[in-house]
C-alpha positions in Angstrom: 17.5 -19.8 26.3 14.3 -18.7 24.7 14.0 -17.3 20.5 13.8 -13.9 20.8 10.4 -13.0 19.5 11.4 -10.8 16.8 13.1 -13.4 15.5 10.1 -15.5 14.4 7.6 -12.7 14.1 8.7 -10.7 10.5 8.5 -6.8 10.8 6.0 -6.2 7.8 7.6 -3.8 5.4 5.4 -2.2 2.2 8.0 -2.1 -0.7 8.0 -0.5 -4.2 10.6 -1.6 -6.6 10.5 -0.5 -10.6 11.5 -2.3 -13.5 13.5 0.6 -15.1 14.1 -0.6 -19.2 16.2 1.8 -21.1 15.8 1.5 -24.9 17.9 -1.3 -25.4 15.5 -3.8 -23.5 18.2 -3.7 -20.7 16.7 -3.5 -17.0 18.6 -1.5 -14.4 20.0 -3.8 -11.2 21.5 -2.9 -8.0 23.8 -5.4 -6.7 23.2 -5.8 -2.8 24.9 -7.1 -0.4 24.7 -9.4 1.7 23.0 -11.4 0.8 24.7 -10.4 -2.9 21.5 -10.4 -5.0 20.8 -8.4 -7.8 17.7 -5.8 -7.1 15.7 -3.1 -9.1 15.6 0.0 -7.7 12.9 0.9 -4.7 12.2 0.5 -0.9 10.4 0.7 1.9 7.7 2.9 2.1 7.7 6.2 4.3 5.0 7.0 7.0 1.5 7.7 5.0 3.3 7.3 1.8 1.7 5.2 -0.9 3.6 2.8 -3.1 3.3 4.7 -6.3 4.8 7.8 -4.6 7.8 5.9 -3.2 8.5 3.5 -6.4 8.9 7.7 -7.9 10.8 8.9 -5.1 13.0 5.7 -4.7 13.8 6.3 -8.0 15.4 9.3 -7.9 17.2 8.9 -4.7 18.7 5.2 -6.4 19.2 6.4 -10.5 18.6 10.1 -10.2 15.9 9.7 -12.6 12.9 12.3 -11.9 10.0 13.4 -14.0 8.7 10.3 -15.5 5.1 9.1 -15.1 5.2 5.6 -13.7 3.7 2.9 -15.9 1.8 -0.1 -14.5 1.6 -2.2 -10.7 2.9 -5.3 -13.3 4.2 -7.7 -10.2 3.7 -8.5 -6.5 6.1 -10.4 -4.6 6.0 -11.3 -0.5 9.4 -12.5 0.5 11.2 -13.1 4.3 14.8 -11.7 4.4 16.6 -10.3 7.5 18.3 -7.7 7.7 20.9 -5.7 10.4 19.6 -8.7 12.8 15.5 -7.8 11.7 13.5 -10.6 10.2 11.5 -8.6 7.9 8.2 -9.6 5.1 8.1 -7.6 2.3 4.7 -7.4 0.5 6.8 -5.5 -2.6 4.7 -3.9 -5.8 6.6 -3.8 -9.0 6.4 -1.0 -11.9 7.7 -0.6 -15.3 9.3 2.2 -16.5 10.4 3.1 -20.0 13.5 5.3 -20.5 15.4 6.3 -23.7 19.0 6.3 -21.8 19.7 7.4 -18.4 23.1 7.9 -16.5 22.5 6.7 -13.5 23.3 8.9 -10.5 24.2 7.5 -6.8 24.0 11.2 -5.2 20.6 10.3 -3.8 22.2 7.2 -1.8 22.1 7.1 2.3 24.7 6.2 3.9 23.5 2.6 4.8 22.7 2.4 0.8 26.4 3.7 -0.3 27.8 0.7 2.0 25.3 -2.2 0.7 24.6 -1.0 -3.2 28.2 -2.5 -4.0 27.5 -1.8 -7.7 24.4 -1.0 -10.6 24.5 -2.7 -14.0 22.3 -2.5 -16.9 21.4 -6.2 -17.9 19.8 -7.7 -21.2 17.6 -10.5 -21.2 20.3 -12.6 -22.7 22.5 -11.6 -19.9 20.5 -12.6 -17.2 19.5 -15.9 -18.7 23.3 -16.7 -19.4 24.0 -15.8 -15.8 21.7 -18.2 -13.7 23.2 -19.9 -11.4 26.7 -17.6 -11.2 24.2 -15.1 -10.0 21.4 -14.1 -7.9 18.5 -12.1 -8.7 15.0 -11.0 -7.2 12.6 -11.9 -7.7 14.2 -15.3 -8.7 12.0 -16.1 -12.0 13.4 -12.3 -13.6 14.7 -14.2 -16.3 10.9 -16.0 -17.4 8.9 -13.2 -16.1 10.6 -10.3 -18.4 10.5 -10.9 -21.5 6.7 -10.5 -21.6 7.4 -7.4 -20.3 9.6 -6.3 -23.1 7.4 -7.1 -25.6 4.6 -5.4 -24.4 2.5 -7.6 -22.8 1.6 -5.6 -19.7 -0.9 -8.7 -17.3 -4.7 -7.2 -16.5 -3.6 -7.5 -13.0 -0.2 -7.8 -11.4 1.7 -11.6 -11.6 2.4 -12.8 -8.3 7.0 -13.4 -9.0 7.1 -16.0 -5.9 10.2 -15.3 -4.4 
């Protein structure tokens, strides 16, 4: 029996995702499942929409957040997953985001994200670096990459993560 095409040919899919820090140096993280990785908040992009628009609108439909000006396109990341049987590439653009504190809201949630967000945590640096290896985070060098971040040093031009 032959591959089915779509299963070698990855759907490109535009993403925005935002590094959310609240004013404890803690990032916001969505735990997704399958494949149970920890994600910031962000998506896909909509029809004409560009990715500064939807890291803002993803926002608030995943944290409830709205009004904040987005900082800086800080990271760029390409990565394969599949996904409800879809081999997709994600060519994803990351933004920071400084907030005092923020209770996060789910009300903004599809359906599909109500089932797959399984649960949101706000994680230190320390946190993340004590939990490699019991866990799985995106992109996988989160623990290197943000602590430059943290202390301000925002790159000229976005870092390529890797996976």
């Amino acid at each position: 029996m032959a591959e089915d095409p779509s299963d070698l040919t990855p759907t490109p899919r535009p993403a925005a995702r935002v590094l959310l820090l609240d004013a404890r140096d803690r990032l916001l993280l969505f735990r997704w499942k399958p494949p149970n990785v920890w994600i910031t908040p962000g998506g896909g992009l909509e029809v004409r929409e560009t990715y500064e628009k939807a890291a803002l609108r993803e926002l608030w439909e995943e944290t409830g957040l709205a009004g904040v000006a987005l900082g800086p396109w800080v990271w760029s990341r390409t990565t394969v997953f599949k996904w409800r049987g879809v081999l997709y590439e994600a060519q994803e653009q990351f933004y920071l985001i400084r907030v005092q504190e923020h209770t996060v809201s789910l009300d903004g949630l599809d359906p599909v994200e109500v089932v797959e967000m399984t649960e949101h945590k706000w994680w230190s640096i320390e946190d993340i670096l004590a939990a490699k290896g019991a866990e799985t985070f995106a992109p996988r060098r989160l623990g290197e990459l943000l602590p430059p971040l943290i202390a301000g040093n925002i790159p000229p031009i976005p870092i390529d993560t890797g996976a």
